[in-house]
N, C-alpha and C positions, 0 to 999 in steps of 0.2 A: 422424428419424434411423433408419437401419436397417443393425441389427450381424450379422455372418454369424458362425457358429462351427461347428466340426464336429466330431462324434467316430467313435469309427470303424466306427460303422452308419447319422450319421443327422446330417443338416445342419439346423441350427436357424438360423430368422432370427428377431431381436426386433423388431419395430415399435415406436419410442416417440414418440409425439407426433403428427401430420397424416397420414394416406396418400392423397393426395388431387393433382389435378394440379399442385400445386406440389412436389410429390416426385417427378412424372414423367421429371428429367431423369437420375434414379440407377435408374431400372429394366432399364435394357437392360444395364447392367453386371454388374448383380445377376441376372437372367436369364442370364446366359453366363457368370458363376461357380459358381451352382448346377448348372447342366447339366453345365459340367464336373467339377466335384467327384462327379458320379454316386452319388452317394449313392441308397440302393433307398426310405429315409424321410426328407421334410421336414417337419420339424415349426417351424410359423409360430406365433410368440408373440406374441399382442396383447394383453396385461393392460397395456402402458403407451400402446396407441393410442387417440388422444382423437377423429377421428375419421378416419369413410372414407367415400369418394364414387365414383364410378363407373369413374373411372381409376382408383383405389385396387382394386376390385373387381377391372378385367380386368386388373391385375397380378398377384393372388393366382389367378387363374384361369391366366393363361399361365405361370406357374409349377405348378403342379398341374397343367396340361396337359401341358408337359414333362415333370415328372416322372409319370406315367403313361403317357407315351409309353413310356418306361426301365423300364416295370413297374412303380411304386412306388408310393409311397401318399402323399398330402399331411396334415397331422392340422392342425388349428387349435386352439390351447388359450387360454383368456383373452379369447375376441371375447365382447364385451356382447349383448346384444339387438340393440339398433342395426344394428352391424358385422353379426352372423348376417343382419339381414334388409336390407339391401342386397343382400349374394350371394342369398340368398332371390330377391328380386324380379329379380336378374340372372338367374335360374333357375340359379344354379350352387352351390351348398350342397352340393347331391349329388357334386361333385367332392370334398367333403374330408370326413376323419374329423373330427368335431368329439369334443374332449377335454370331455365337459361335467362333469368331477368336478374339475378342476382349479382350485387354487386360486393366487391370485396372492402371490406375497411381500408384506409390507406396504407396501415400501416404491416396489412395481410395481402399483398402486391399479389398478383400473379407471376407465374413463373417465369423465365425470359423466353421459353417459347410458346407465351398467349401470341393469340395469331399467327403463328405459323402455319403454311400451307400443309393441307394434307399432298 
């Protein structure tokens, strides 16, 4: 599932549960909502994403590409280990601010593989 909200400097998306090709068919909507809402910061919330795979990846990237296109910044707060090193090996990490003090709600856990070894 993934929920958009906005306020009025900064469009936050939540990821909760799979980002992975079986969520591919809501991406291209969610890409042309965020573009329009023009917002100058996206900040992408994964403390409820349990996991991500390589479509998942070049979703978080052609969204961070767009918004950098518009001058903006993408932040990710709550990616595990895991989630970090996919984009990692996609070489695209350097696309976003990673939030690494951020801590999740309780009752927004992390996935079961926070802390895993790369």
């Amino acid at each position: 599932m993934i929920e958009l909200s906005t306020t009025a400097t900064a469009t936050v998306l939540v990821v909760a549960g799979d980002l992975d090709l079986s969520a591919r068919g809501e991406f291209p909507e969610i890409v042309a909502r965020v573009s329009g809402l023009r917002r100058q910061l996206l900040v992408v919330d994964l403390c409820r994403t349990t996991f991500l795979d390589s479509t998942g990846a070049a979703f978080l990237i052609s969204l961070a590409d767009a918004t950098a296109r518009r001058g903006g910044v993408t932040s990710l707060r709550g990616g595990d280990d895991r989630t970090l090193y996919v984009l990692e090996v996609c070489g695209a990490l350097d696309m976003f601010r990673v939030v690494e003090d951020h801590r999740c709600e309780p009752d927004q856990a992390p996935s079961p593989w926070a802390g895993a070894r790369r």
